[in-house]
C-alpha positions in Angstrom: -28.0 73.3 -52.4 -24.5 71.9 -53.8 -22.0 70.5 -51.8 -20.0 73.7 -50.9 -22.7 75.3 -49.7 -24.1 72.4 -47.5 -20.1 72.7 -46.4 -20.1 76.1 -45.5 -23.3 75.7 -43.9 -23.7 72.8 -41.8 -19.7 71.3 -41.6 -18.2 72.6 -38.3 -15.6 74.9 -40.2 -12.1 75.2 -38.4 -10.7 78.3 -39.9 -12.2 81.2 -41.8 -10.4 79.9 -45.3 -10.2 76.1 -45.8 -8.7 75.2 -48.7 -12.4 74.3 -50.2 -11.6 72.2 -52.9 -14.3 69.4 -53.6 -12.4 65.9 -54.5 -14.2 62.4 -56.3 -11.3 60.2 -56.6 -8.0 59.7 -54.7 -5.7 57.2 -56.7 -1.8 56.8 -56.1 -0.2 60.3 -55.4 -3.1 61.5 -57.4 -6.7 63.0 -56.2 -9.3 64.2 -58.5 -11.8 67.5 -57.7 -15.5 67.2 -59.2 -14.6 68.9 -62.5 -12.2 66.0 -63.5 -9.0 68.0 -62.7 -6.0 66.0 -60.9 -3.9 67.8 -58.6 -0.5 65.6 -57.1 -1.4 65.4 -53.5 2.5 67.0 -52.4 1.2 66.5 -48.9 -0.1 62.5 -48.5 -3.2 63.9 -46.2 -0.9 65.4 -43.8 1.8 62.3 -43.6 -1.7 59.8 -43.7 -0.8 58.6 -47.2 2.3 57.1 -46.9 1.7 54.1 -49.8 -0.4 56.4 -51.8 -3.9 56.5 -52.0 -6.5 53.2 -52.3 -3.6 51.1 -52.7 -4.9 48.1 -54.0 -4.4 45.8 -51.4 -5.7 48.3 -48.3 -8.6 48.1 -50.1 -9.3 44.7 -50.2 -7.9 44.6 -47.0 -11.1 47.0 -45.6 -13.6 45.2 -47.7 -12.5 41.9 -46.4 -12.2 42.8 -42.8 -15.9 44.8 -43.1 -17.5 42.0 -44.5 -16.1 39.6 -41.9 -17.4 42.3 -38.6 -17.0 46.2 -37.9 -17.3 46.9 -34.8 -18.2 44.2 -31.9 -17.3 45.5 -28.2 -15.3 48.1 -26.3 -11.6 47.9 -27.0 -9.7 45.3 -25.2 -12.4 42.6 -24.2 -12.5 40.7 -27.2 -9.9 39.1 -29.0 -9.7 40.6 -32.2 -7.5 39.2 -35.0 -7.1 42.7 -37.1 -5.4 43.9 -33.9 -3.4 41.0 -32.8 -2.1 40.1 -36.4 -1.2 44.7 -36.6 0.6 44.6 -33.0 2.5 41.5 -33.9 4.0 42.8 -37.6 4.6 46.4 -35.3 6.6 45.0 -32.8 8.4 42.2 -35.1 9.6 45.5 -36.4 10.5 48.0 -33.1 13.0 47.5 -30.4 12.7 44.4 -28.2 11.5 46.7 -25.1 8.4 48.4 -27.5 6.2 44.9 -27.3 3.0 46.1 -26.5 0.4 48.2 -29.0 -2.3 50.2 -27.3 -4.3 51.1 -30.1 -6.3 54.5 -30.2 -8.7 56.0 -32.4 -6.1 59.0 -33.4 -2.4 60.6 -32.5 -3.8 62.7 -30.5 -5.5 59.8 -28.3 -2.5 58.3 -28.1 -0.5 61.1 -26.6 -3.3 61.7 -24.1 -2.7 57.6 -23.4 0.7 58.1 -22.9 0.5 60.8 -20.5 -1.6 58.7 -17.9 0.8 55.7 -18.5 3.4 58.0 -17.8 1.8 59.4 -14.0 0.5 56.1 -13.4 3.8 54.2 -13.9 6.3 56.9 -12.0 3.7 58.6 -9.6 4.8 61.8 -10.6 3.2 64.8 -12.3 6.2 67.0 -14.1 5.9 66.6 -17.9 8.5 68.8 -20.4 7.5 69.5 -23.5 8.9 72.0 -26.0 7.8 75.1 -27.9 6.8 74.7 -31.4 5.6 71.1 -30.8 2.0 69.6 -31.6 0.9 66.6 -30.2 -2.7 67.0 -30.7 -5.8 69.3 -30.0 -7.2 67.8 -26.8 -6.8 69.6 -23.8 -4.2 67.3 -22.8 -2.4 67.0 -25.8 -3.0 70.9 -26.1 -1.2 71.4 -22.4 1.5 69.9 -24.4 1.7 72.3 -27.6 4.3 74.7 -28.0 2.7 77.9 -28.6 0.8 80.1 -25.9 -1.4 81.7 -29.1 -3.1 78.0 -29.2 -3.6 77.0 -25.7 -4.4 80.7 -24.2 -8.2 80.5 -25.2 -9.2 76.8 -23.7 -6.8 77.7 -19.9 -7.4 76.4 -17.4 -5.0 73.2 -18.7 -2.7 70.6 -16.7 -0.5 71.8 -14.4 3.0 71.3 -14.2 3.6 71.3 -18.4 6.7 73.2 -18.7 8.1 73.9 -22.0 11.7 74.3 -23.2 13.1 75.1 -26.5 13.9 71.7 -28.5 17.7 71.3 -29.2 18.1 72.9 -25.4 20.7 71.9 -22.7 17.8 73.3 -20.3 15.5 70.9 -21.3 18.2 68.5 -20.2 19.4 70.3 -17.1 15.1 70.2 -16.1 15.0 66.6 -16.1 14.5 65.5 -12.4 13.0 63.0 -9.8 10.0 64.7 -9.9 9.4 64.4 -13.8 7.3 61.5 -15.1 8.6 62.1 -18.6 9.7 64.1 -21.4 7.8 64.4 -24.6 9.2 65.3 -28.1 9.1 64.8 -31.6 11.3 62.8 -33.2 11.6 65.2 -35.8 9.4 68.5 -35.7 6.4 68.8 -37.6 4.5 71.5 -37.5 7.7 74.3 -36.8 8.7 73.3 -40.7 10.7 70.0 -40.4 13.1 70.5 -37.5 15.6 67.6 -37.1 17.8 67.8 -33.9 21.2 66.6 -33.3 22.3 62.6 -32.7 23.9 64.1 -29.4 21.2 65.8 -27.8 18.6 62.7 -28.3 21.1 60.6 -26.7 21.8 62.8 -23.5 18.3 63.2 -23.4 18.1 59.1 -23.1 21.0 59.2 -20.6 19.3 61.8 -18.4 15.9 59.7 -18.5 18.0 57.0 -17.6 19.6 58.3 -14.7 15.9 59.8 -13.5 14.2 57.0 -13.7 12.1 59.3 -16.5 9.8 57.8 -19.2 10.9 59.6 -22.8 8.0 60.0 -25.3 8.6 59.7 -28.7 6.1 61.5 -31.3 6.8 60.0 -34.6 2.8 60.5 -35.8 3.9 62.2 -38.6 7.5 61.3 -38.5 7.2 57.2 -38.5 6.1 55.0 -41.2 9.7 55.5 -43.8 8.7 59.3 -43.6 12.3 60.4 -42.8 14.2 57.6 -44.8 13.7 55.1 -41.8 10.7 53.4 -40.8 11.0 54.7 -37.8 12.9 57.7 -37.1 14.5 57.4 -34.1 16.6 54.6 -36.1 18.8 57.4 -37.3 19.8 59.0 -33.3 20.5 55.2 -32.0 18.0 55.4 -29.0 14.9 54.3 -28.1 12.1 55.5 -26.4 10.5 53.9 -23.4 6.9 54.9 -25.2 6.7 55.9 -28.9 3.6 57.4 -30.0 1.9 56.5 -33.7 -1.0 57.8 -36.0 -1.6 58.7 -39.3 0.1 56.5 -41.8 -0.5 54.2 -39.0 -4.2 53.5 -39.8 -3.5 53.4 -43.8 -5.9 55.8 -44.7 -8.5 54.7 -41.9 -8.6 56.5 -38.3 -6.0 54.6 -36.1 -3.2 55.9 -33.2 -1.1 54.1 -30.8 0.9 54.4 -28.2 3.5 51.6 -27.6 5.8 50.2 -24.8 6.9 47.6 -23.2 4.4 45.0 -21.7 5.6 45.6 -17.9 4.6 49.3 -18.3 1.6 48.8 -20.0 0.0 46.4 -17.2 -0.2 49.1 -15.2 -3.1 50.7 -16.9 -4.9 47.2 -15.6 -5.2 47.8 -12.1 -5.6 50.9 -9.9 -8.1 51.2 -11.3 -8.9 48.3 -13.4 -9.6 50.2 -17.2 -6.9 52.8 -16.3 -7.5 53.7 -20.1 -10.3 52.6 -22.4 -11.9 53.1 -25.2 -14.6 52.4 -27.2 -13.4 52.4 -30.9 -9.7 52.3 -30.6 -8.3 49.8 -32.7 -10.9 49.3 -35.1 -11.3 46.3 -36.9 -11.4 47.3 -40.2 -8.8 50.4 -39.6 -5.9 47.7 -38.3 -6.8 45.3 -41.5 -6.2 48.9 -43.5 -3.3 49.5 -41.6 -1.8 46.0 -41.6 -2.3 46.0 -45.5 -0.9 49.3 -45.9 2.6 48.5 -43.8 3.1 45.2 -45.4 3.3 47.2 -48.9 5.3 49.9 -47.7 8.4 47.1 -46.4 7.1 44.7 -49.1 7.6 47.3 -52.0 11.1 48.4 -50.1 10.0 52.1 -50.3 12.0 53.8 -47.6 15.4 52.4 -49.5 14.0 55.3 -52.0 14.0 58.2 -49.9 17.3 59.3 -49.8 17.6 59.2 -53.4 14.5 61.4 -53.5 15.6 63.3 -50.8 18.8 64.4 -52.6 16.1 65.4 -55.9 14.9 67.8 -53.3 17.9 69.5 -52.2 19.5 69.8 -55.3 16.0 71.4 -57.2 14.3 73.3 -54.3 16.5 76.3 -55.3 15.1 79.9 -56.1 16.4 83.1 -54.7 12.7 83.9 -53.2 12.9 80.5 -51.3 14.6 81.9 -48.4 15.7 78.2 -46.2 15.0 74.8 -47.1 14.8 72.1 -44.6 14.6 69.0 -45.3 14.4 65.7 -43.8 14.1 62.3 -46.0 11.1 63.1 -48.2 9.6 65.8 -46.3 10.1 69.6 -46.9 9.5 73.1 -45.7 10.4 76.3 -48.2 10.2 79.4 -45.9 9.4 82.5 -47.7 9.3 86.0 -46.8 5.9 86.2 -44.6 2.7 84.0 -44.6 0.7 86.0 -46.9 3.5 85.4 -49.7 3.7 81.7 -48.8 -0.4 81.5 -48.7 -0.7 83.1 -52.6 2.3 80.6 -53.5 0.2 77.6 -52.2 -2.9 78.6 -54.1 -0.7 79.1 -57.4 0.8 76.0 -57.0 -2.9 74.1 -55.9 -3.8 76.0 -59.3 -0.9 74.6 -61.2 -2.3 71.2 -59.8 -0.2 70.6 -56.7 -2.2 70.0 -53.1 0.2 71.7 -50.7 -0.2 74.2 -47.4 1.5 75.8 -44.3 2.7 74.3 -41.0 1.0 75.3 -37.8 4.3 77.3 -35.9 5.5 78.2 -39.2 3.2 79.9 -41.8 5.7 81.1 -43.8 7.0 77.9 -44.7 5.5 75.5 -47.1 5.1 72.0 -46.6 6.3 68.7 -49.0 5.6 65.3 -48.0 4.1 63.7 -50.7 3.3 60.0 -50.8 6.4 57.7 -50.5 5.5 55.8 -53.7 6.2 59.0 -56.0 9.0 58.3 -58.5 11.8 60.4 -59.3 10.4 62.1 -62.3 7.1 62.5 -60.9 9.1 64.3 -58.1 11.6 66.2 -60.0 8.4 67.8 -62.0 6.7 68.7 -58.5 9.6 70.3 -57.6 9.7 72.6 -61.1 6.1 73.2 -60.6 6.9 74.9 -57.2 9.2 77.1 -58.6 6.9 78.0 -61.5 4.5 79.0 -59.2 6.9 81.0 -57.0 7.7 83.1 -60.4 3.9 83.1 -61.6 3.8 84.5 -58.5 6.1 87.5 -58.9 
């Protein structure tokens, strides 16, 4: 059997059409299938590859830290230099109250982490979320997701989730003493790039405020110089009392977190003792990868080039089938008339050598957010190959 069939026949599949290509090589913005062709990955592994792919120094970074020890005890009981050297460059670069780094194996983990810190730390049991959010697949993180098609077939779920449309004053108005906090994206993901207003962030801050109400930040996909700031609730002038992490967190290697201040976080110590554990969070060798990987991206200065690119991508994401743009530093959704138009524009433009897909609450739209290291020209031709495979298309 080849590899696609061994796939298809003994890889847990998650839809009935994954996108099925069968890659060698991953280099820069570039990945390579096993016929040699090289396709610009417009979508960084789902915001994973923010520096590009085997950067260099991430690389040495893994081979060093894997030669030295992998894996030694259950997170927490050891002290472990990948992880102290990681939380210390983090926090040298977050708000003075975000000084503690619980490090998880995925986003996902880390939402389901910042739950319980929430209940434990406030003794209450009302979470808001919104509609159109993701915050992971676990059935915790799934309580949280915006969209009753997701969550219907796994119910029972938590109790006492309720969800409000983001950019609401009812969100607002439902913030009580009886909520333990309010979770939201930074910046939506998966509803195609939703950025809300400076003013509601910051009466959302005021209301937690006033509550005595923890405010969850999800910047797993947002964070790491995604929106033009390396972190992006930079740009509302708030701060969160917990801000989630993942993806280009880990710098190609599995890695969440969920941060706070140290106050907060010793309540997960005692009743009980091991409020959360975990037995892989915080890998070794994944916080050596992602050490390396966010000392290049501040090293290199990359998020002063994103609003340079950004403008590239308003001013040449224009054609009359391209029904909205949205677009938020160097990251992009291009709604189209109905998903089955957007899905045979994807595979034109995966055939014209450009990785891209759908978002999850919006599968008309499709998705840009390629690594942050692509130049101008590399971008500018992305850009003309999209529209290229919009007219192929037609």
């Amino acid at each position: 059997m080849n590899n696609r069939q061994l796939f298809f026949q003994h890889i847990a599949q998650t839809s009935p059409e994954p996108i099925g290509l069968e890659m060698v090589k991953a280099e820069g913005i570039y990945q390579y299938d096993v016929n040699g062709k090289k396709y610009v990955d417009l979508i960084s592994g789902f915001s994973v590859a923010n520096i590009g792919h085997s950067n260099p120094k991430v690389v040495e970074a893994v081979h060093k830290q894997a030669s030295a020890y992998m894996h030694l005890i259950v997170y927490g009981e050891f002290i472990e230099s990948p992880q102290t050297a990681y939380a210390k460059l983090l926090t040298e670069n977050l708000p003075e109250n975000l000084n503690s780094v619980y490090f998880t194996n995925s986003g996902a983990e880390a939402t389901e982490g910042a739950m319980k810190l929430a209940k434990r730390a406030t003794g209450r049991s009302k979470i808001i979320a919104f509609n159109r959010s993701y915050h992971g697949s676990t059935q915790g993180a799934l309580s949280l997701m915006g969209d009753e098609y997701w969550r219907n077939a796994f119910r029972p779920l938590l109790p006492d989730v309720h969800h409000f449309n983001y950019g609401s004053k009812e969100a607002i108005d439902a913030i009580d003493k009886n909520t333990a906090c309010i979770i939201l994206e930074t910046v939506q993901a998966e509803s195609g790039v939703v950025k809300p207003s400076k003013e509601w962030l910051q009466n959302i801050r005021k209301k937690c405020d006033a509550q005595k109400v923890l405010l969850i930040l999800d910047e797993i996909q947002c964070g790491f110089g995604r929106t033009g700031f390396l972190f992006a609730f930079e740009q509302f002038d708030i701060v969160p009392d917990i801000l989630l992490s993942g993806k280009a967190l880990g710098g190609g290697m599995p890695l969440g977190a969920f941060i706070a201040d140290r106050k907060l976080m010793q309540q997960l110590t005692h009743d009980p003792v091991l409020g959360h554990i975990t037995t892989f969070g915080g890998h070794p060798v994944s916080c050596a990868a992602g050490k390396a990987a966010l000392e290049v991206l501040l090293e290199k200065d990359l998020i002063s080039t994103i609003k340079k690119k950004e403008r590239i991508l308003v001013e040449n994401l224009q054609h009359k089938k391209i029904l909205q743009v949205n677009i938020c530093g160097l990251w992009a959704s291009l709604r189209f008339e109905n998903f089955e138009m957007n899905k045979k524009i994807i595979r034109r433009c995966i055939e014209n050598g450009l990785i891209t897909d759908w978002f999850l609450f919006a599968p008309e739209c499709l998705r840009i957010a390629p690594p942050l290291i692509i130049s101008e020209d590399e971008l500018l031709l992305a850009c003309e190959t999209i529209k290229k495979s919009i007219d192929e298309y037609y």
